[in-house]
C-alpha positions as CSV (number, residue, x, y, z in Angstrom):
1,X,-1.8,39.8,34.8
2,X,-5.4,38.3,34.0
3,X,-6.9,39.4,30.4
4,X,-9.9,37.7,28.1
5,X,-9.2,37.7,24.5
6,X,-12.2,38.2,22.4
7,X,-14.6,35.7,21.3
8,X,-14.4,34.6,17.5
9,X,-17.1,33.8,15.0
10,X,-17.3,30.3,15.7
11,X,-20.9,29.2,16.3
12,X,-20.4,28.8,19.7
13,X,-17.9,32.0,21.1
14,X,-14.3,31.1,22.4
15,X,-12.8,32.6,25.2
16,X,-9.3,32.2,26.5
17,X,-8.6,33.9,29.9
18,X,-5.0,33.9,30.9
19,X,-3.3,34.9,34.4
20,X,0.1,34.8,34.9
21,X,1.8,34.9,39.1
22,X,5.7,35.6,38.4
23,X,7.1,32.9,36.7
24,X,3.9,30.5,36.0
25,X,0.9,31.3,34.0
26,X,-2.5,29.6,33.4
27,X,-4.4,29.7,30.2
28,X,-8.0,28.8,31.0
29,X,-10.1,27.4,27.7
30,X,-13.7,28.0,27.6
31,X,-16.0,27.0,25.2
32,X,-14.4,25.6,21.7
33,X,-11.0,26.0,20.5
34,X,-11.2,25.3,17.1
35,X,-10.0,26.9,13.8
36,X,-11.6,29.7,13.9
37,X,-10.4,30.5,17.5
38,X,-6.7,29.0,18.2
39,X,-4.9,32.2,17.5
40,X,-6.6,33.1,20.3
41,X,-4.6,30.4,22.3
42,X,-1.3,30.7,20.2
43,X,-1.7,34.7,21.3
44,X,-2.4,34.1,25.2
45,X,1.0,31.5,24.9
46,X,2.8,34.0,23.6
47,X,2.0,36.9,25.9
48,X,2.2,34.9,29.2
49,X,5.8,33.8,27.1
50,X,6.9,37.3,26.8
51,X,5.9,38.3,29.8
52,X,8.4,36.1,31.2
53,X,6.1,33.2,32.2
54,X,8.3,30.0,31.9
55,X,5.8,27.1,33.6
56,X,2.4,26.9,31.7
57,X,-0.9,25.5,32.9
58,X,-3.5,24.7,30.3
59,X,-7.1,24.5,31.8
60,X,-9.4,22.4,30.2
61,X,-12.5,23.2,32.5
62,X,-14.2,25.4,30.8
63,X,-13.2,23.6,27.4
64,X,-16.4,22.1,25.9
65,X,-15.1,21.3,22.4
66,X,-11.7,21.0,20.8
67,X,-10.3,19.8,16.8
68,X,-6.8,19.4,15.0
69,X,-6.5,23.4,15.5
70,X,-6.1,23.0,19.6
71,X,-3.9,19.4,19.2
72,X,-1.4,21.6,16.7
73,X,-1.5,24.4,19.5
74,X,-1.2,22.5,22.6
75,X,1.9,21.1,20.6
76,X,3.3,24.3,19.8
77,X,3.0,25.7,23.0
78,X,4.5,23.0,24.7
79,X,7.4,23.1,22.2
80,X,7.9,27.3,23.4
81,X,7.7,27.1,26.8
82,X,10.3,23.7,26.7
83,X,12.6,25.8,24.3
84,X,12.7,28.5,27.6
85,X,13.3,25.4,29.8
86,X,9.8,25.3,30.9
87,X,7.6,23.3,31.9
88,X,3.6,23.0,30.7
89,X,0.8,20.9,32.5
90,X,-2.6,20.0,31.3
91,X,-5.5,20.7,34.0
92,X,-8.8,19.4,34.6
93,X,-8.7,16.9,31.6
94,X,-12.1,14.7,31.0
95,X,-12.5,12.1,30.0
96,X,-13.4,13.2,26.2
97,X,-10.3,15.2,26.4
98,X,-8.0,12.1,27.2
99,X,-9.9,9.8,25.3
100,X,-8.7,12.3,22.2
101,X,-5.5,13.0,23.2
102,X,-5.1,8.9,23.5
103,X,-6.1,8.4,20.2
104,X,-4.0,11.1,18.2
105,X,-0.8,9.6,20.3
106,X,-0.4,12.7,22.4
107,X,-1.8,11.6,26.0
108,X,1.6,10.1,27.1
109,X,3.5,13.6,25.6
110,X,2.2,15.8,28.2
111,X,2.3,16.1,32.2
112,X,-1.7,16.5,33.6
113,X,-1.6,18.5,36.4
114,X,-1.3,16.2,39.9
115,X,-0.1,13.4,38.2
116,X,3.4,13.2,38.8
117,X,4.8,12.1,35.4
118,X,3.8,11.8,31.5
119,X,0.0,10.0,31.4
120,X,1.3,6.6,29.6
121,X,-0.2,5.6,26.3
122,X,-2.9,2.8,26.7
């Protein structure tokens, strides 16, 4: 299953692109994920979710901006795919992307992707 949700009326347009490969599914972010455009992420969570995904990659490559909105959904969907005894990685994080993650708190909550265990908190 591969779909693109819509771009939103952000400034800069928001794509989220998901694929899903029998149990594991990969949300790819592109552009910014910001209030205007995190229902698009909450959406593709939900769908790869239903569809009976249960592992969860979050791709950060395409990802050139993210606020509050994207923290709260990352969160959320983290919290969903646990609640179906999942599992949900972080992929190609930067260093901007740590470095906020490291300063809301959250960096040592999630698993990024080839790293065997929680990033610890510095």
């Amino acid at each position: 299953m591969t779909t693109d949700e819509g771009a939103t009326s952000s400034a800069t347009a928001s794509v989220v692109r998901t694929r899903a490969d029998g149990d594991t599914g990969r949300v790819l972010l592109l552009g910014e994920i910001d209030h205007g455009a995190v229902d698009q992420l909450d959406q593709a969570v939900e769908d790869l979710l239903g569809a009976g995904v249960i592992h969860l990659v979050l791709d950060f490559d395409g990802l050139n901006f993210f606020d509050s909105a994207c923290i709260s959904a990352l969160i959320r969907a983290k919290t969903s795919v646990e609640d179906k005894g999942g599992t949900m990685k972080l992929a190609n994080v930067d260093r901007y992307a740590r470095r906020i993650l490291d300063i809301t708190g959250l960096l040592g909550s999630f698993t990024i992707e080839d790293e065997e265990s929680p990033s610890p908190t510095v």
